[in-house]
C-alpha positions in Angstrom: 21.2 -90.4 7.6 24.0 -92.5 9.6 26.8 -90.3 11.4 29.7 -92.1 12.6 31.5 -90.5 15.1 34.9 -90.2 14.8 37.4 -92.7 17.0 39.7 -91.5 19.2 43.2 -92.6 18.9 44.8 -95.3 20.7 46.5 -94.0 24.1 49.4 -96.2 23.0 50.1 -95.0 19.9 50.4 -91.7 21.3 54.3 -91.0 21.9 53.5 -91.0 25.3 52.0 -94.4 25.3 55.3 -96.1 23.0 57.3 -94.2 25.6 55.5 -96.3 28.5 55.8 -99.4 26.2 59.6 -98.6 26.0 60.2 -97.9 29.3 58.2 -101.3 30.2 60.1 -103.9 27.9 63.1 -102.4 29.2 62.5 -103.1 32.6 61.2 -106.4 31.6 64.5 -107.2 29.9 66.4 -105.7 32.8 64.3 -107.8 35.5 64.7 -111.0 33.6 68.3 -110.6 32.9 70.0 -109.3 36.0 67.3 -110.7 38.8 66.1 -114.1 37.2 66.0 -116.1 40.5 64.1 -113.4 42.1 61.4 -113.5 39.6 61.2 -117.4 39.2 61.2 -117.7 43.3 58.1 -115.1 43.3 56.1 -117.2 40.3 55.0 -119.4 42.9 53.4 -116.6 44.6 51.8 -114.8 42.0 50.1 -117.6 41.1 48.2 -117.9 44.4 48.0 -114.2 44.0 46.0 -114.8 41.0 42.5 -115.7 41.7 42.0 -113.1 44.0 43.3 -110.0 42.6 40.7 -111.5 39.8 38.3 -111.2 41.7 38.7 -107.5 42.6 39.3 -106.3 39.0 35.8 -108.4 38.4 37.4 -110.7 35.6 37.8 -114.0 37.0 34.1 -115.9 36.7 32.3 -113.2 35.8 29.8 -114.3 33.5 29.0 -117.3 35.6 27.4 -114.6 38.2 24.8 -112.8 36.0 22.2 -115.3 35.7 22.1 -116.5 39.6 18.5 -116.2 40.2 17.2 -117.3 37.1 16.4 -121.0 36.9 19.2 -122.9 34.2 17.6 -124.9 31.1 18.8 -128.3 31.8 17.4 -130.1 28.6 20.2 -132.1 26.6 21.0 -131.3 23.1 19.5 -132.8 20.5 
C-alpha cells in the first residue's frame, strides 16, 4: 500500500511570507525610483561580486566538480 505524505505548505504563501514579498517589491520600487544612479553605479560591482559569492553558496560550476577523479568518455557521437 503507497502512503503519500502530506506536503507542507509553501513558506510564501503563508501571510508571513506575502508580507516579506510586499515589504520586498516595495523597497525594490522605492530603491529604483528615488536612488537609480546609486543602483546602476553599483551594477558594475555586483557583477564582479558574482562568481564568487557563487562559489560560497556552491551554485556556480557545481556539477562540473563531481566527477573529478573519474576518467571522462571521450568517444564522439555517432
Amino acid at each position: 500500500m503507497h502512503h503519500e505524505e502530506p506536503v507542507a505548505p509553501s513558506r510564501w504563501r503563508s501571510p508571513l511570507g506575502i508580507f516579506m514579498l510586499a515589504a520586498g517589491a516595495v523597497g525594490v520600487y522605492y530603491l529604483l525610483t528615488e536612488h537609480l544612479t546609486h543602483v546602476t553605479q553599483a551594477i558594475p560591482y555586483l557583477v564582479l561580486l558574482a562568481c564568487p559569492l557563487m562559489h560560497f553558496f556552491h551554485g556556480h560550476g557545481q556539477t562540473g566538480h563531481r566527477d573529478r577523479g573519474q576518467p571522462k568518455d571521450r568517444t564522439p557521437p555517432p
